[in-house]
C-alpha positions as CSV (number, residue, x, y, z in Angstrom):
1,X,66.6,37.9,115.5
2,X,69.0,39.5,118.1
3,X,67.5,40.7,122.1
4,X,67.4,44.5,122.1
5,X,66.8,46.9,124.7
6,X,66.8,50.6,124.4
7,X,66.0,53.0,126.8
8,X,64.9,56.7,126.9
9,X,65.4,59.3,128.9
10,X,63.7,63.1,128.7
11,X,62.2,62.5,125.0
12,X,59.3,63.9,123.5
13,X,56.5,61.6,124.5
14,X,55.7,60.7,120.2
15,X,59.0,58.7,120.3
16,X,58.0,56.8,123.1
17,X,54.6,56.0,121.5
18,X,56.8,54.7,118.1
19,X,58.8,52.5,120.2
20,X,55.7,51.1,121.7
21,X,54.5,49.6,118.5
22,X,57.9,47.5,118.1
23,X,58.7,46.5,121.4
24,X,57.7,46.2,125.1
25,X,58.0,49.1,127.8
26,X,58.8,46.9,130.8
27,X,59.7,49.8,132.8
28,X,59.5,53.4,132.4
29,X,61.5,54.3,129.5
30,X,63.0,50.7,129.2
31,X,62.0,49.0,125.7
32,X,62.7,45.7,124.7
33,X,62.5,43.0,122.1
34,X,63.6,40.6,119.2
35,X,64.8,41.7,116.1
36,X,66.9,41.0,112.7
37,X,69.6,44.1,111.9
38,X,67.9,45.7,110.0
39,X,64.6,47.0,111.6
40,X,66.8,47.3,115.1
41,X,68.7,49.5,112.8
42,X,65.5,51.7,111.5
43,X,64.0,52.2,114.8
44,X,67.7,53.9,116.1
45,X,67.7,55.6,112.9
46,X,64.0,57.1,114.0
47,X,65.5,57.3,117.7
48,X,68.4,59.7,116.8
49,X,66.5,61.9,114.8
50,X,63.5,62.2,117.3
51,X,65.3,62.4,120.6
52,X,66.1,66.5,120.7
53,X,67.8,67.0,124.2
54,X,67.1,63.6,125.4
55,X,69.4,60.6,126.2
56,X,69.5,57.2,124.3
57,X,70.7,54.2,125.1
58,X,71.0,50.4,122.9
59,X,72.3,47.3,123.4
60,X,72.0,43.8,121.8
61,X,72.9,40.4,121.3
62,X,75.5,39.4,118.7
63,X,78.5,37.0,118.5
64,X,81.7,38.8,119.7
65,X,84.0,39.0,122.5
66,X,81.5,40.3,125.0
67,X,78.6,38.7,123.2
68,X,76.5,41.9,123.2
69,X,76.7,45.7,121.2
70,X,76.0,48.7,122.7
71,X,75.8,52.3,121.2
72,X,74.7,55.9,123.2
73,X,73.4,59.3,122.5
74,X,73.8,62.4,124.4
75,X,75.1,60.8,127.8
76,X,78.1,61.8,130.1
77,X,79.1,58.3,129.1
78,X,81.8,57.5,126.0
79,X,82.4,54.6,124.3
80,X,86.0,53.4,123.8
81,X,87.6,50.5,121.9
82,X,90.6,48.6,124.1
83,X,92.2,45.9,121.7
84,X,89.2,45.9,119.8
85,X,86.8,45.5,123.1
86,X,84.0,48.6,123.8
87,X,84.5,50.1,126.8
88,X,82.0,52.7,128.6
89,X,84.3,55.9,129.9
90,X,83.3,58.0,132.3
91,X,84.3,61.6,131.7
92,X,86.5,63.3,134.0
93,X,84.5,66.4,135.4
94,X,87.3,68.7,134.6
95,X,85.6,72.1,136.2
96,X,86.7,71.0,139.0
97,X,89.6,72.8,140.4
98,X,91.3,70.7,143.4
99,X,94.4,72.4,143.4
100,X,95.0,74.7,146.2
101,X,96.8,78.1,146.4
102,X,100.4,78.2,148.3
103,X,100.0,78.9,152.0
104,X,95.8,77.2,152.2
105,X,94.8,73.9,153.7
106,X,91.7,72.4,152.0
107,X,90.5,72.5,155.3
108,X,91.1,76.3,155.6
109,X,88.9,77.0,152.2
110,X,85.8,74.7,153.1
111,X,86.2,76.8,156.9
112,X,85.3,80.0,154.5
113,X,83.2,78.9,152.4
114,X,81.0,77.9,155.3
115,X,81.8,81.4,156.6
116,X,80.3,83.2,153.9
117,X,77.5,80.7,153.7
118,X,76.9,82.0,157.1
119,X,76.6,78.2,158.4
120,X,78.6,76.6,161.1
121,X,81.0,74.1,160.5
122,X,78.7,71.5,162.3
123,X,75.8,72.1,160.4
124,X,73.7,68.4,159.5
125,X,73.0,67.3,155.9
126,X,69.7,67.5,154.9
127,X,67.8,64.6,153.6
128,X,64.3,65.1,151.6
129,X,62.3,61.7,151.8
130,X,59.4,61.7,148.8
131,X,56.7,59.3,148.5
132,X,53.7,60.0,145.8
133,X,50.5,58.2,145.0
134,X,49.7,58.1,141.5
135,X,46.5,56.8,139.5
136,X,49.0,54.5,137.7
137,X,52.5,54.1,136.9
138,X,53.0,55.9,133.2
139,X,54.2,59.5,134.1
140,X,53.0,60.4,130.3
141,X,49.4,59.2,130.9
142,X,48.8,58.9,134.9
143,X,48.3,61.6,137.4
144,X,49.6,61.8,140.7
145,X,47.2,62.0,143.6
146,X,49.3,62.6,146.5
147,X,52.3,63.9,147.2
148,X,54.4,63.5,150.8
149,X,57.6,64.8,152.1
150,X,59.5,64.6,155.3
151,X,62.5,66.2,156.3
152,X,65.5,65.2,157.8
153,X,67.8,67.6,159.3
154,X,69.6,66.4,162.6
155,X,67.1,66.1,165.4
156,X,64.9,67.9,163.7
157,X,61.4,66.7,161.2
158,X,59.2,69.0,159.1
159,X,56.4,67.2,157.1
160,X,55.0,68.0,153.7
161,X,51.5,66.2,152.9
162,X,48.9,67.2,150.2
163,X,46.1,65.3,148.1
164,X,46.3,66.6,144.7
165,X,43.1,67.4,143.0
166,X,41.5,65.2,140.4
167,X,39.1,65.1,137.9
168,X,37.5,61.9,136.4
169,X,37.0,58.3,138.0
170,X,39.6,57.0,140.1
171,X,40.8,53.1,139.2
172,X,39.0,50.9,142.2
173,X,42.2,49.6,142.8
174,X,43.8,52.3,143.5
175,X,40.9,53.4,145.7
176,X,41.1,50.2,147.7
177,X,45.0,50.4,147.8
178,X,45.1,53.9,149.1
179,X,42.1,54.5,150.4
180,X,41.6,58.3,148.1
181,X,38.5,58.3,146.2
182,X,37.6,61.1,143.9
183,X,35.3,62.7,146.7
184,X,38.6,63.2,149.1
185,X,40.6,64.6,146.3
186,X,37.5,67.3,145.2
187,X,36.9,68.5,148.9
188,X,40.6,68.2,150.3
189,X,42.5,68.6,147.0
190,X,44.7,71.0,146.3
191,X,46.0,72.5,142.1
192,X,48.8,70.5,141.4
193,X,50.8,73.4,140.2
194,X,50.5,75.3,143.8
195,X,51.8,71.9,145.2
196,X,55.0,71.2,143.0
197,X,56.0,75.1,143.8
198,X,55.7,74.6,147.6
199,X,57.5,70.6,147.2
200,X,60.6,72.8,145.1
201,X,60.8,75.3,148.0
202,X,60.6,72.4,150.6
203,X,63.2,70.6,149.0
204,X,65.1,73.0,148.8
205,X,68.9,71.7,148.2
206,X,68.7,68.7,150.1
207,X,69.6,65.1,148.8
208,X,66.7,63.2,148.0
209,X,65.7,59.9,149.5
210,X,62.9,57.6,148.2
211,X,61.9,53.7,147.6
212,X,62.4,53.2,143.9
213,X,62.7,57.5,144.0
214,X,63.2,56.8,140.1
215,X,59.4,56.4,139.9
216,X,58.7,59.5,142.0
217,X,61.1,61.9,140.1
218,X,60.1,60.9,136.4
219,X,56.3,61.9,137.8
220,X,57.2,64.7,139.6
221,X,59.7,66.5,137.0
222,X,57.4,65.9,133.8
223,X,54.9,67.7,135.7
224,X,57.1,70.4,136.7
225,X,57.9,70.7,133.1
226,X,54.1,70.4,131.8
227,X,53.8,73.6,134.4
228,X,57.2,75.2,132.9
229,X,58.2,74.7,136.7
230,X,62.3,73.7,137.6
231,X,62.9,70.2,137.7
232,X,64.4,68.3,140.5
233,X,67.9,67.3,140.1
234,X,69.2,67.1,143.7
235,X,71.6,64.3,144.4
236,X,69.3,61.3,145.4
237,X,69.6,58.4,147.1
238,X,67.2,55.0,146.7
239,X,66.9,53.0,149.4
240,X,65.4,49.7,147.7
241,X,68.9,49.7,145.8
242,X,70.6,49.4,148.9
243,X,68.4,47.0,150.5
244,X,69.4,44.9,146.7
245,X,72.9,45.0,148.0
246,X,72.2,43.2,151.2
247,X,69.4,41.5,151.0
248,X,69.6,40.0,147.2
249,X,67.3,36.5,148.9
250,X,64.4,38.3,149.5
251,X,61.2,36.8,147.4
252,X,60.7,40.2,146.3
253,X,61.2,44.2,146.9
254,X,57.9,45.2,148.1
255,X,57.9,47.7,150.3
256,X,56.2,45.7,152.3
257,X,57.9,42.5,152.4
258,X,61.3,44.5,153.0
259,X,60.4,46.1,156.0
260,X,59.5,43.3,157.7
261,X,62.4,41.8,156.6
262,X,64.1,44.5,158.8
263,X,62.1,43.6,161.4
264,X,59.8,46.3,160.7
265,X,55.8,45.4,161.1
266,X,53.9,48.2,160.4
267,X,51.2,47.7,157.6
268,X,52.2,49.9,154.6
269,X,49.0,52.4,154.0
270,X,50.5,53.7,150.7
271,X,49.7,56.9,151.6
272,X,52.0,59.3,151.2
273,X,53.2,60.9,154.4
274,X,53.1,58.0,156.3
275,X,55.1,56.3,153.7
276,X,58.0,58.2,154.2
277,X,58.0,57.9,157.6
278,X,58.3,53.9,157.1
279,X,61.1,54.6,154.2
280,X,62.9,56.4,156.7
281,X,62.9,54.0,159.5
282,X,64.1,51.6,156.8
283,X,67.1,54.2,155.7
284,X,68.0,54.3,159.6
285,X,68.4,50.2,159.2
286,X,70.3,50.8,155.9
287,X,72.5,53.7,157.1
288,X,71.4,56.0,154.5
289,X,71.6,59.1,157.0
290,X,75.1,58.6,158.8
């Protein structure tokens, strides 16, 4: 019985619910358990031939140099053996042209490329925070409730708020946590589907920032999809991974506990607007936005 993890990412949602009955979904799309070859080997069998455009990932325990095996399907990422040793390669993006013509700085073509943008050359990035409330954390089975934005663009802040509307009985957690209750949502609410096409002109091209954005993109685009809307696939940028970096002591990654651990004391209202307002006073302390 070898420790094996798989994970999923962008597969149709009966693969996930096969994977389910063998092993544990600690995370979204991360699956793990114990088994002997041969049933690890049935459920990658079922994996490959199930995942359509997806990506798929496995690893597991054996005895050999690096004590574990891993194979991959559909990712930028290539396996490679070096004397016998697996090695993940990274594909050079080769679209990319750097070479410049005779007689023109690199300097000179970003100067007209801005030109034709019709930007100046001084022109701030522009930074996206998101932070939604949700009814639970499955993205296949939970619904989000509220969605929050703030942009970041210099000096200058424009807000995006909106309570999502929402039919059924809202968990009294999640009531108690948030402080939304299915009354709010049917008076204030707004169709989820007029809400992700304003977010996707709000964003815009801007890089996305979020705490744990992971979770608030795998909710976001599988609705976009469910709507046949365009998903998000900005650049991003998760601030709880940088706070790992620095602070690897803390007791946990709470919101919460990590803003006071930058010596910020407001209480967290897990709401979203005001969320991202605390995320980005947390990025400032992290430098996400020099």
């Amino acid at each position: 019985m070898a420790f094996t993890v798989i994970t999923l990412t962008n597969v149709p949602p009966s693969l996930r619910g096969d994977l389910t009955k063998w092993m544990q979904e600690i995370a979204i799309g991360v699956y793990v358990g114990q088994f002997n070859p041969k049933i690890r080997e049935a459920l990658w069998e079922r994996v490959t031939k199930s995942l359509d455009k997806g990506e798929a990932t496995l690893s597991y325990h054996c005895q050999s140099e690096l004590g574990y095996e891993f194979k991959t399907i559909n990712t930028k990422r290539e396996i490679v053996e070096w004397d016998g040793i697996p090695l993940v390669k990274i594909p050079e993006n080769k679209s990319v042209n750097t070479k410049l013509k005779p007689g023109f700085s690199q300097q000179s073509k970003y100067r007209k490329v801005k030109k034709f943008q019709g930007r100046s050359e001084s022109v701030d990035p522009s930074y996206v925070i998101i932070d939604i409330e949700t009814d639970g954390l499955d993205p296949l089975r939970n619904q989000i409730i509220e969605i929050g934005a703030l942009r970041i663009c210099g000096d200058k802040r424009e807000e995006f708020s909106s309570l999502i509307r929402y039919e059924g009985n809202l968990p009294q957690k999640i009531v108690e946590l948030t402080g939304i209750d299915e009354n709010l949502l049917q008076s204030e609410g707004e169709e989820i589907e007029e809400v992700l096409e304003e977010l996707i002109e709000f964003i815009g091209d801007s890089i996305i920032v979020g705490y744990n954005i992971n979770f608030d993109l795998q909710f976001l685009n599988h609705n976009l999809k469910k709507h046949q809307l365009p998903e998000i696939h900005n650049s991003s940028i998760d601030v709880m991974k940088r706070v790992k970096r620095e602070k690897d002591h803390l007791a946990n990654f709470k919101l919460r506990t990590v803003l006071r651990a930058y010596g910020i004391y407001e209480d967290v209202a897990h709401r979203g607007l005001s969320d991202c307002k605390q995320i980005y006073a947390l990025g400032i302390k992290v430098n996400v936005f020099s």
